[in-house]
N, C-alpha and C positions, 0 to 999 in steps of 0.2 A: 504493500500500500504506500509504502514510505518513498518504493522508488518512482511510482505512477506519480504522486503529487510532483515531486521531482521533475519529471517528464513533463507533465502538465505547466508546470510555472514555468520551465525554458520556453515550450512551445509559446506559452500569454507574452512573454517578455518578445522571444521572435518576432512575434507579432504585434506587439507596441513598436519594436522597432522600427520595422517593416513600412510601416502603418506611413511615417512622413517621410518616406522616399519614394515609395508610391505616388503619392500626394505630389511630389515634387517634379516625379515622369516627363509631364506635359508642358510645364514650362521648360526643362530644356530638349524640347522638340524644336530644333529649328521651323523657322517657318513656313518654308518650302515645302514638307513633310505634313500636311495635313492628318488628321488621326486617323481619318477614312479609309483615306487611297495608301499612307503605309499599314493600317491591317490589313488590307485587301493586297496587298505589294507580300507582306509577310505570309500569308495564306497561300501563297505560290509557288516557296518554296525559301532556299536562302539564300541563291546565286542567280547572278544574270552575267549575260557577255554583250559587251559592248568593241566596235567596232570603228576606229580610228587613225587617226597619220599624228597626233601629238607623239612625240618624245615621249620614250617611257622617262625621263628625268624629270618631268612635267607630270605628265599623267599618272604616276603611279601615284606619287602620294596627294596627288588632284581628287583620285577616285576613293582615298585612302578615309577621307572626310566624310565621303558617300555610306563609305562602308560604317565606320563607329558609331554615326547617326543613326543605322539605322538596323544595323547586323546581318546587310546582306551581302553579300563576297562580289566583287566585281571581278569578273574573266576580262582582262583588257587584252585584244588583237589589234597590234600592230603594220603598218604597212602604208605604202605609199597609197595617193588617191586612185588612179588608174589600177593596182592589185585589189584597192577593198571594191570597187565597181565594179568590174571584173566578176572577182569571186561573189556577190550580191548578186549581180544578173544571174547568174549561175545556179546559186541558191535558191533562187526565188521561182526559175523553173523550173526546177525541182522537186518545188514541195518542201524545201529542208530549213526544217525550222529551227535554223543554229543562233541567232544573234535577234537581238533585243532592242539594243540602239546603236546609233550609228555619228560617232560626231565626226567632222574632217569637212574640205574645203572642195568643190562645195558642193553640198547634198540636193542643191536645187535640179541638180542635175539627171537625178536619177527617176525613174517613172512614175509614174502618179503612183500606179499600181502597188507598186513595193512598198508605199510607206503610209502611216497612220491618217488623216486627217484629223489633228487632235487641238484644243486651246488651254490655256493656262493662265491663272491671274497675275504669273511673272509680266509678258509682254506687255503689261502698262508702263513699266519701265526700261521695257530696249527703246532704241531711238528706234524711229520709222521707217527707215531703210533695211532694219534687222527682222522686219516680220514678212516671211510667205506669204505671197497674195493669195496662196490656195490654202493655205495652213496646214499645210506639210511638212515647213521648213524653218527652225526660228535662228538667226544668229546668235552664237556667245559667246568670240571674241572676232573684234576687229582687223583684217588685213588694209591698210593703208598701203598704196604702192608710191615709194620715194627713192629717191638715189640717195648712195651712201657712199661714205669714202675713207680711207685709213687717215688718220691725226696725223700720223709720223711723215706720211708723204705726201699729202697735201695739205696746202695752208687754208684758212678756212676765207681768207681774204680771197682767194682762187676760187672759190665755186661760182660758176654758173648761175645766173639769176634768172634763166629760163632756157630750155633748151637750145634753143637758136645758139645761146653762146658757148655750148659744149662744141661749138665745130670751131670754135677758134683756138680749141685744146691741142691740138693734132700732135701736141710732144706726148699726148696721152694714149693715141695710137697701141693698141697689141696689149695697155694697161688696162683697159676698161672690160667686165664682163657683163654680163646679161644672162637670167636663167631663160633655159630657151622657152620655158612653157608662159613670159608673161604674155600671153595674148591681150589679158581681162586692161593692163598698161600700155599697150599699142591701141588696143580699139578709144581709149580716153584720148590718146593723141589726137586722134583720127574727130572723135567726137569733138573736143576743141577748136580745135585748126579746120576743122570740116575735110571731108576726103581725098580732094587732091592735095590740099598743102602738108596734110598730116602724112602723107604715104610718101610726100617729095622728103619732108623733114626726116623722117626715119631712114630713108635712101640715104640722103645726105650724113646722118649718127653712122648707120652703117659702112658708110664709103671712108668716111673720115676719121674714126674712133678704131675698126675693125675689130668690135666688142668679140669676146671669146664667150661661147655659150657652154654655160656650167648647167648639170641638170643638179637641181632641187635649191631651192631659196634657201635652208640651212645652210647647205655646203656657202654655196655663194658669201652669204653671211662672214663663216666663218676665215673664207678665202679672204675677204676684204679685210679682216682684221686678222689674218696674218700677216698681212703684206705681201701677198700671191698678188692681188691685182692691188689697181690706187684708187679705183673709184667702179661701184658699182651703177651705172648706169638705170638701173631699180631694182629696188628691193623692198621684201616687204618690212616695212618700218619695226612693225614689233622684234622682227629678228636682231635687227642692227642694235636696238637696245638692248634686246637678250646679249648680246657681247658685250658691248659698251659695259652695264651693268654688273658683269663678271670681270672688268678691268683692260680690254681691249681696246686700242688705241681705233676704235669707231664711232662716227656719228651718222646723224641723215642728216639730209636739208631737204625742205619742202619746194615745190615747182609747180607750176600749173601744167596740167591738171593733175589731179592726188586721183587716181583710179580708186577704188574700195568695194572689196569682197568679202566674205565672211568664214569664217569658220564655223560649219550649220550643223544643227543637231535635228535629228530625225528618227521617229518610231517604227519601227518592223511592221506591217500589214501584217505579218504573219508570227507577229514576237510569241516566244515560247511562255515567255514572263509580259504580259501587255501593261501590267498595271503599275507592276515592277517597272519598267518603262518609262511608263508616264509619271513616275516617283524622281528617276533618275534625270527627267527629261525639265523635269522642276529644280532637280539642283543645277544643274549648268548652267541652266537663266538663272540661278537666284544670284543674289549680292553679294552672300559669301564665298559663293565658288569664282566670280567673276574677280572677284577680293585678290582672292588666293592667285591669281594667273596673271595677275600685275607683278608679282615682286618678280617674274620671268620676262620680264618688258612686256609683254599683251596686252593687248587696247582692249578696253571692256566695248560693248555693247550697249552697255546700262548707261541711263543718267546717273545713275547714284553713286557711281565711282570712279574715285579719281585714278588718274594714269598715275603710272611711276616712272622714268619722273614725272610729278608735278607737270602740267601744263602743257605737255603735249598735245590736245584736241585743240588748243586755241593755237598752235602752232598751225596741225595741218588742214583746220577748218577757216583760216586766214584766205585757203585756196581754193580753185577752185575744187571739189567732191563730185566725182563722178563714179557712182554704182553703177558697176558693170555686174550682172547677174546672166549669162549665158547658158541657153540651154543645147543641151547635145549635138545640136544639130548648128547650130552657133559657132558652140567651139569648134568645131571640127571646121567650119570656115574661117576661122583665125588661126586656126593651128598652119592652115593653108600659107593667109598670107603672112605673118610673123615669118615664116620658113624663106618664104620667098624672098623676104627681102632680108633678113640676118644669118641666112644660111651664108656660114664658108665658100667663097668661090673659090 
């Protein structure tokens, strides 16, 4: 009898315990995390796979936050954007319901078919240019396209104050790179300058610069602040910060026009976990994930948060902003001309 009471008063006491950290659950529920749609995300199971071209030095402990909030394990697949398209098409003929969500650059691309049409009370705070017109597709970080250049070997008195005067550079000839795939950055030309003079002025970069075409805007990046090339001809801005900020002798400068694409997040038509999904698809819009991806130079999306450094949006919104959002059939006409004219003769 002696040991039953025993038993019984630990268990009252557990249970007084217990009692105000329960109580306490719900407010540190982030607020992205509604209590609905994570029971219903938990009832799923405990794992989702997500599908992406972030860095795993980014991403992992990006998703790391997903996971503590909420105790469900992210499967993060890595790959370039043309590998994760690729293998989705693929998937999605198939019938094979392997992946959940999908963030990378850019998901507007992919068929209606494949992906969710879903809404979220996040999207009152992306800017306007970050939400799908079909709501399929919402941006959660910003790609700016800007030229960039190594500190060490050029003076900052030397840049260009618009492209016209990069062809007065010509010592910079065989120095200057370009990733071959910026199309979304030639068509802004083209949109500014209007079609003949944009396509003469790019002839003319070409002829006179003889940019050397890197593939992947990291590399590039991190070319330039080697001192492999002296001036990247464009890149995407977040990148250039991403070094810069690790102590890399790189900067940008802004030019007319600032092209701007997104890094987009998208739901599976066919996700194994949908609700799970639509949970995960709330942190990437929210403030604190958008938070978290500035201290790696990344442009938010959000009004609510500030760049790192400081002051960047009033830098490249000083210019002009030009969303280039291409559909498949798009790119694939600018992959055309980009080629034609900065291809190696």
């Amino acid at each position: 009898m002696r040991h039953h009471k025993t038993s019984l008063a630990a268990f009252l006491l557990g249970l007084c315990l217990a009692t105000p950290a329960a109580a306490q659950a719900p407010a540190s529920t982030p607020p992205w995390a509604p209590p609905d749609l994570l029971a219903a995300a938990k009832a799923e199971g405990d794992t989702m796979t997500v599908y992406g071209s972030m860095n795993e030095q980014e991403a992992l402990p990006y998703y790391k936050l997903f996971e503590q909030a909420t105790g469900i394990k992210v499967v993060y697949v890595r790959a370039s954007d043309t590998a994760l398209f690729s293998r989705i098409l693929i998937e999605h003929r198939a019938r094979q319901r392997t992946w959940d969500l999908v963030v990378t650059t850019p998901v507007n691309r992919l068929p209606d078919e494949v992906l969710l049409q879903f809404e979220t009370p996040q999207v009152k705070d992306l800017i306007p240019q970050a939400l799908g017109p079909n709501k399929r597709w919402y941006g959660v970080y910003s790609n700016y396209n800007t030229p960039a250049y190594n500190t060490n070997l050029v003076k900052q008195a030397d840049l260009p104050k618009t492209y016209e005067e990069f062809l007065t550079h010509k010592e910079w000839a065989g120095k200057v790179a370009l990733d071959k795939g910026d199309t979304e950055w030639l068509s802004a030309i083209f949109a500014h300058y209007g079609e003949q003079r944009g396509r003469k002025l790019a002839q003319d970069l070409a002829t006179t610069l003889k940019p050397v075409l890197t593939e992947g805007h990291l590399l590039l990046a991190r070319s330039v602040g080697a001192g492999e090339y002296a001036v990247a001809l464009n890149n995407y801005t977040n990148l250039t910060l991403n070094l810069k900020l690790s102590g890399a002798p790189t900067d940008y400068w802004a030019l007319d026009p600032v092209a701007l694409i997104f890094g987009s997040v998208g739901v599976n038509s066919q996700a194994p976990h949908p609700k799970t999904a639509l949970l995960a698809a709330n942190f990437v819009m929210s403030q604190q994930a958008q938070t978290f991806l500035t201290q790696f130079g990344r442009l938010p999306t959000r009004l609510d948060v500030e760049t790192n450094p400081p002051g960047v949006m009033k830098v490249l919104h000083a210019k002009t902003v030009l969303p280039a959002v291409f559909s498949a059939e798009e790119q694939k006409k600018w992959n055309t001309v980009f080629l034609d004219i900065f291809r190696p003769r």
